[in-house]
N, C-alpha and C positions, 0 to 999 in steps of 0.2 A: 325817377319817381320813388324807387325803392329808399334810397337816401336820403329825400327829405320824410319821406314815414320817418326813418329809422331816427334823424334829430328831432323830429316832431313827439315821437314817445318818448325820446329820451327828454327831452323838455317837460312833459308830462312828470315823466319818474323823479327829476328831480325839483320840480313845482310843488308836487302834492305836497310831500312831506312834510314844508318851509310852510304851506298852507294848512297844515296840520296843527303843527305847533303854533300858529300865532293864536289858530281860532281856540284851541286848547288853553294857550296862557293867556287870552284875554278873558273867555269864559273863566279859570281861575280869580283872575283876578277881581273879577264882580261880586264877590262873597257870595258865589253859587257852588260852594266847596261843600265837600262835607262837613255835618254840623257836630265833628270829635277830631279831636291829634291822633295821627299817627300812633305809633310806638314801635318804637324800633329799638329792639333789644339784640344783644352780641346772642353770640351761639349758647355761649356759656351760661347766662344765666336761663338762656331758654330749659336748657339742659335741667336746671334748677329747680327752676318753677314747675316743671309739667313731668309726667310718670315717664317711662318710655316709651311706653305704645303711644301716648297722646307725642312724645316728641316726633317718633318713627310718622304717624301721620301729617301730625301739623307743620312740622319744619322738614319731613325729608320726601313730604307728596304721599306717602304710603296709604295701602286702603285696608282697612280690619276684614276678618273673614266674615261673611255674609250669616245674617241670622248668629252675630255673635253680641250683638248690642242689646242690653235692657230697652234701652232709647226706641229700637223697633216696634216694642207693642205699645210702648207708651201712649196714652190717649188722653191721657189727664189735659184740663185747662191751663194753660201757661204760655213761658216764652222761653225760646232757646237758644240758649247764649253760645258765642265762640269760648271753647274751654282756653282757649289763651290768654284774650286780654277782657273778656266776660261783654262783647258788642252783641246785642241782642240783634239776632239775624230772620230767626222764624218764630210764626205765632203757631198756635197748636190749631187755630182756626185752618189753618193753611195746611195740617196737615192730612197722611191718608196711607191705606195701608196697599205700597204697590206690589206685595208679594215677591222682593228682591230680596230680603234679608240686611237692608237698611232701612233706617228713616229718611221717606221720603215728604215731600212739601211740593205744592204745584205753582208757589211764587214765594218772597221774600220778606221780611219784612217790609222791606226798603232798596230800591235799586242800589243805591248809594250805599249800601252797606254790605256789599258783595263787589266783586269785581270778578272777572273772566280774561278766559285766555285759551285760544286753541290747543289744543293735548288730541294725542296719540294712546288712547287706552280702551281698552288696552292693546290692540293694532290696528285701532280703525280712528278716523279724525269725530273729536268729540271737544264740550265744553270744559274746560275746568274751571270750579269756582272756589275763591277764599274771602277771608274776609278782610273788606276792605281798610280795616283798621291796625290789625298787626301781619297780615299777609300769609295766616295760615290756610293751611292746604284743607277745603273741607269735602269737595264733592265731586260730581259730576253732573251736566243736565243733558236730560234726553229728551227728545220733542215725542214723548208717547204716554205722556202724564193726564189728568184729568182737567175738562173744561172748571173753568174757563182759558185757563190760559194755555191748555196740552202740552202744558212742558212737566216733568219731572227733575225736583233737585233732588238726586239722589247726593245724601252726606253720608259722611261716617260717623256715627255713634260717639264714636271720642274725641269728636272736633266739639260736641255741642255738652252743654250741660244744661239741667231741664231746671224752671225756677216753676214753679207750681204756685200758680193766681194766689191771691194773700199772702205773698213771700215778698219780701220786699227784692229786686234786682240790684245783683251784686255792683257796686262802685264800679266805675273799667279799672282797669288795671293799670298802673302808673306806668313811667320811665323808674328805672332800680338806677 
């Protein structure tokens, strides 16, 4: 009995995955992608483009010190971009002030323009998000945010840059 459990999950364990990937590359394939390219730039010119506190967060995960962001009181009307490759991620409609010492938002612009992945931070299991266009490191979400959705995207300040309504939004950012 114990023996065919044990081939039986193991059939599982390696079914899913194979079923993972087809339904993943078919969904791809349907032009249900997201509607930007990629950008995928070397270390180097990351290095380049962005200060180093913006690299230390964006390209090596790091988080600014809390209550160290202009971007936290910000309340102006706009839209805020990834300081990387300028993917408009949050509306300022969506914003709120969660008394963390970052800017927080309680949904996205756009599912599609964030992605996730489980983290460890800082020793407890949590979300991390970046942005799903150049793969910078922006935030974390907590499920203790405001309705409607009770989630909190807490970012870091120098993942986003704020374009203030009558500003025209920066081009993205090419391939160098």
């Amino acid at each position: 009995m114990a023996r065919s459990r044990r081939r039986f999950l193991a059939a599982i364990g390696l079914t899913l995955p194979i079923l993972w990937l087809r339904l993943r590359g078919s969904a791809a394939g349907s032009g249900n992608g997201p509607p930007f390219e990629a950008l995928d730039l070397d270390d180097q010119t990351w290095w380049e483009i962005l200060t180093a506190a913006q690299y230390h967060v964006l390209r090596r995960e790091g988080t600014e010190a809390p209550f160290s962001s202009p971007l936290d009181k910000e309340y102006g009307e706009g839209t805020y971009v990834c300081a990387g490759c300028f993917l408009p991620l949050f509306s300022s409609a969506h914003k709120y002030d969660s008394g963390t010492g970052w800017p927080s938002f309680w949904q996205p612009i756009s599912p599609v323009h964030v992605g996730t992945r489980r983290d460890y931070w800082p020793y407890y299991p949590s979300i991390e998000y970046h942005c799903a266009r150049c793969g910078g490191h922006q935030g974390h979400i907590f499920n203790d945010g405001p309705q409607p959705t009770g989630r909190r995207w807490c970012n870091n300040g120098l993942a986003l840059e704020f374009i203030p309504v009558g500003t025209a939004l920066p081009t993205l950012r090419g391939q160098v």
